[in-house]
VOZA-739808 format. One record per residue (C-alpha): x, y, z; residue number from 1. Coordinates in Angstrom, 1 decimal, decimal comma. Layout:
<recs>
[rec [X Y Z] NUM]
...
</recs>
This chain:
<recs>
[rec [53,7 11,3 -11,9] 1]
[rec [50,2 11,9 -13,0] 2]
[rec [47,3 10,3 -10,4] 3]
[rec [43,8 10,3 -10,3] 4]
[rec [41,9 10,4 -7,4] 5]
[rec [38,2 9,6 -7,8] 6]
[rec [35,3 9,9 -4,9] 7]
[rec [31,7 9,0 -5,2] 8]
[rec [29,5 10,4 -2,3] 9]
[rec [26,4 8,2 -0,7] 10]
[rec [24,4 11,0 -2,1] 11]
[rec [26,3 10,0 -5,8] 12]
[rec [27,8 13,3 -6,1] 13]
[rec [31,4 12,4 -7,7] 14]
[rec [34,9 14,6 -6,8] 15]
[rec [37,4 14,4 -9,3] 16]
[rec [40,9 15,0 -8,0] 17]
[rec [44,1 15,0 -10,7] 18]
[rec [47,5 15,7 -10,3] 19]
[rec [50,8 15,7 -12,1] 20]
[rec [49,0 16,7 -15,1] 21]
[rec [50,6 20,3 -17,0] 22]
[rec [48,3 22,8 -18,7] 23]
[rec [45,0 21,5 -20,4] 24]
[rec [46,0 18,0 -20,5] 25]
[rec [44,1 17,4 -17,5] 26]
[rec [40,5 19,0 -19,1] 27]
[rec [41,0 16,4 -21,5] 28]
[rec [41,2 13,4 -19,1] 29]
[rec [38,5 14,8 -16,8] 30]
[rec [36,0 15,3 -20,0] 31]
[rec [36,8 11,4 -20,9] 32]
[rec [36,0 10,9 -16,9] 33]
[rec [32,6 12,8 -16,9] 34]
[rec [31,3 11,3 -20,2] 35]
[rec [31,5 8,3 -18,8] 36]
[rec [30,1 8,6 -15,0] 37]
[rec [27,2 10,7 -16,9] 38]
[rec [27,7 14,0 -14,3] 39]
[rec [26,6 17,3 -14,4] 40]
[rec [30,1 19,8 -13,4] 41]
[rec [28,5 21,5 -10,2] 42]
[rec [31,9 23,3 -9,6] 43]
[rec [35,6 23,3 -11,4] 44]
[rec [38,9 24,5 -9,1] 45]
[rec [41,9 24,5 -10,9] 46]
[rec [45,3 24,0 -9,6] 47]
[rec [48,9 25,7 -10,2] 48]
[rec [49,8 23,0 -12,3] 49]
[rec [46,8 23,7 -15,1] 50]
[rec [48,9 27,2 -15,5] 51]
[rec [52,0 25,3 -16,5] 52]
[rec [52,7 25,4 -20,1] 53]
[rec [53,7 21,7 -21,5] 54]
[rec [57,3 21,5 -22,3] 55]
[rec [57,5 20,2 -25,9] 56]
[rec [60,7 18,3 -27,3] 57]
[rec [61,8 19,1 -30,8] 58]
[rec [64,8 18,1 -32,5] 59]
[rec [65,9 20,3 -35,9] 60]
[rec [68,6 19,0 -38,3] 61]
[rec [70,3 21,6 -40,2] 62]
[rec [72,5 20,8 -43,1] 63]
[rec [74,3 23,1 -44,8] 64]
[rec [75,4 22,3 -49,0] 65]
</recs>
């Protein structure tokens, strides 16, 4: 299950926690994130789960004549 976990300091510095999310996925939601609070990155820590490559379903018919 992918979560979000989103804290805003009194001084308005902002901590942007995901989980649940595989590979780059989760640059993609924080960039969406950061656009719209309007904050500079001070510091980026990734976790095991950015190292996982997304599994990818694909189906292939073969028909022979």
């Amino acid at each position: 299950m992918e979560k979000i976990k989103i804290k805003i300091g009194v001084d308005g510095a902002v901590d942007l926690q995901l989980a649940g999310f595989e590979g780059g996925k989760c640059l993609e939601v924080t960039k969406l994130l950061e656009n719209l609070l309007g904050n500079e990155i001070v510091e980026r820590k990734m976790t095991s789960e950015f190292y996982l490559t997304e599994t990818i379903e694909q189906e292939s018919k073969i028909s022979s004549s």
